[in-house]
C-alpha positions as CSV (number, residue, x, y, z in Angstrom):
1,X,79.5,93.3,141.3
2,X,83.1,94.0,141.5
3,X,85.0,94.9,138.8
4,X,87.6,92.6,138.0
5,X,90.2,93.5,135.0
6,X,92.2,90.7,134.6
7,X,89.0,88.3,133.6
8,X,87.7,90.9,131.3
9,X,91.1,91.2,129.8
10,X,91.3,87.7,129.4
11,X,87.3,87.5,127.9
12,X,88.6,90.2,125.7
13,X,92.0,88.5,124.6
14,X,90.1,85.3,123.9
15,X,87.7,87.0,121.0
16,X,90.6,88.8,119.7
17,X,92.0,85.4,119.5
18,X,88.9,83.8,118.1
19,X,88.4,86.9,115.4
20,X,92.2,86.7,114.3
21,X,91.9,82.9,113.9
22,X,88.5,83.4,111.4
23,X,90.3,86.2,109.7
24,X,93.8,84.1,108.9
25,X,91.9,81.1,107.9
26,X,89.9,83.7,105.6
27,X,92.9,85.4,104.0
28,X,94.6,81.6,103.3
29,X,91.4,80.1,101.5
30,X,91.5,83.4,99.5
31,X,95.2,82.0,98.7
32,X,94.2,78.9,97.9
33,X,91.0,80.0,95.7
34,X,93.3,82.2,93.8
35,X,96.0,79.1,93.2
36,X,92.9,77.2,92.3
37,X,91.5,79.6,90.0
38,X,94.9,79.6,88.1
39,X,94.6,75.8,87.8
40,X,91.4,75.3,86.9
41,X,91.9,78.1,84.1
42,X,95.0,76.3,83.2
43,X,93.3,72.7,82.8
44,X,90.3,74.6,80.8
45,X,87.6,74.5,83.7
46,X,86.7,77.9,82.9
47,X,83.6,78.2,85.3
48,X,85.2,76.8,88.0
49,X,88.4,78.9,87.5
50,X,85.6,82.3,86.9
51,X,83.6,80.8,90.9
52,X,86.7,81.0,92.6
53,X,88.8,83.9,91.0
54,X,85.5,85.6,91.6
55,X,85.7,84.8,95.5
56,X,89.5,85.7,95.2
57,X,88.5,89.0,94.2
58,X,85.7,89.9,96.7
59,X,88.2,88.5,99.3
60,X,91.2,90.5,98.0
61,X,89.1,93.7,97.4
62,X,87.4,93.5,100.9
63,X,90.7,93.3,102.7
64,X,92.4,96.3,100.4
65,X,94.9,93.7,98.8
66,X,95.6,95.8,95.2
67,X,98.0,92.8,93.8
68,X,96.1,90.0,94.8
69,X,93.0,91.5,93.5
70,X,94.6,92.3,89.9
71,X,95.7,89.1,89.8
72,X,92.4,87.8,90.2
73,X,91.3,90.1,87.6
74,X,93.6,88.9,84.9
75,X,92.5,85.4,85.5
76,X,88.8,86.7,84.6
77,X,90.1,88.9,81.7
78,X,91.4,85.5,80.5
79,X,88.5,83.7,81.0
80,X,86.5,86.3,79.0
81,X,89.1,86.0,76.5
82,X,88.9,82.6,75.9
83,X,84.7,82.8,76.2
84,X,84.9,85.2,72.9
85,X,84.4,88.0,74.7
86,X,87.7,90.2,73.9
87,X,86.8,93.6,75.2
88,X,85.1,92.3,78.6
89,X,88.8,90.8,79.3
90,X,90.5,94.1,78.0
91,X,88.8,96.3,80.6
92,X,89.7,93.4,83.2
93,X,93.0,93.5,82.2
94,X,92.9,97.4,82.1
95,X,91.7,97.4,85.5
96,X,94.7,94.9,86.7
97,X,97.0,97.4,85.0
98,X,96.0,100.0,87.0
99,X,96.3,98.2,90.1
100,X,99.9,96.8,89.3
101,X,100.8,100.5,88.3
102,X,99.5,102.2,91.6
103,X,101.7,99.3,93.1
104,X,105.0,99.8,91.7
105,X,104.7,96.5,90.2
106,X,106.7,96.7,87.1
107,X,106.8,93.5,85.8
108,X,103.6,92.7,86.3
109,X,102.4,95.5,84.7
110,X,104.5,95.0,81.8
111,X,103.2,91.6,81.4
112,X,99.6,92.6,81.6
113,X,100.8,95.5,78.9
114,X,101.2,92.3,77.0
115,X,98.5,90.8,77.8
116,X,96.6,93.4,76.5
117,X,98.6,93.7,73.2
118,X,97.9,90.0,72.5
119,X,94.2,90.2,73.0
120,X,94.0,93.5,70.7
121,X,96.6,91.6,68.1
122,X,94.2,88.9,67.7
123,X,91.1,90.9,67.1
124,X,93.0,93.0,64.5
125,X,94.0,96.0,65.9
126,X,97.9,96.5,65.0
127,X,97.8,100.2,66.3
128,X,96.9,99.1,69.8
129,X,98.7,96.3,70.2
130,X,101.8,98.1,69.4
131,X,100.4,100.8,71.9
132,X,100.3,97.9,74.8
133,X,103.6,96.5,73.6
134,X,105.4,99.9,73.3
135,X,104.2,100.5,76.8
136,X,105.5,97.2,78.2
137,X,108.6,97.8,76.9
138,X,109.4,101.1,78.4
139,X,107.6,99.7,81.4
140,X,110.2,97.2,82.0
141,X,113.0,98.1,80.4
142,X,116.2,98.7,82.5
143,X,118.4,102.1,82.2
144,X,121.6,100.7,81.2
145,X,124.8,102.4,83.7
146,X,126.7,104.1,80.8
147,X,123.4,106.3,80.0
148,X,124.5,110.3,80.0
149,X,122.8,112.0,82.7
């Protein structure tokens, strides 16, 4: 048999093809998951919201996508939240705040700060809701110009 590299370059260019396509259509019904999850959550249909941020999640985590995974995790954390199960959503949100912080993602850590100093207000625990709130303040807060350096 004689070798012949432009069909094996084309055999080989065709399953990259093929691969690419499965992976794209993966990474956009992740995206659309995660906008359903939102909505669902939104309209109350909290185990439908909990199935596909779930997926959103595995997807996210699998493919090494930190935001879209923490986003994910602070529509469970919300879910918990709303099931009466506080600190289950605490640690979610905890874990999304860790994400958004290895990120560089300011304001969305600043608003999961908040998140978190919400859920502790309602329980009762003034100290660490001010903690959370404290922390998304200085998280977010801009440096005005006329600040001596």
């Amino acid at each position: 048999m004689v070798y012949d590299g432009e069909r094996v370059d084309a055999r080989v260019l065709d399953q990259l093809e093929t691969i690419l396509r499965h992976v794209a259509d993966e990474l956009a019904g992740w995206r659309a998951r995660a906008l359903k999850a939102e909505g669902e959550l939104k309209e109350g249909n909290l185990d439908s919201a909990q199935q596909d941020a779930e997926y959103a999640l595995a997807v996210a985590s699998e493919v090494g996508n930190k935001r879209a995974a923490a986003s994910a995790k602070i529509v469970l954390a919300d879910i918990k939240i709303l099931r009466g199960r506080p600190r289950e959503g605490e640690s979610q949100l905890e874990e999304a705040a860790a994400l958004y912080k290895t990120l560089g993602a300011k304001a969305e850590l600043g608003e999961t700060y908040m998140r978190l100093s919400k859920s502790l207000s309602a329980r009762g625990d003034a100290a660490g809701a001010q903690k959370y709130s404290d922390m998304a303040y200085r998280i977010t807060r801009k440096t005005s110009a006329l600040v001596e350096r």
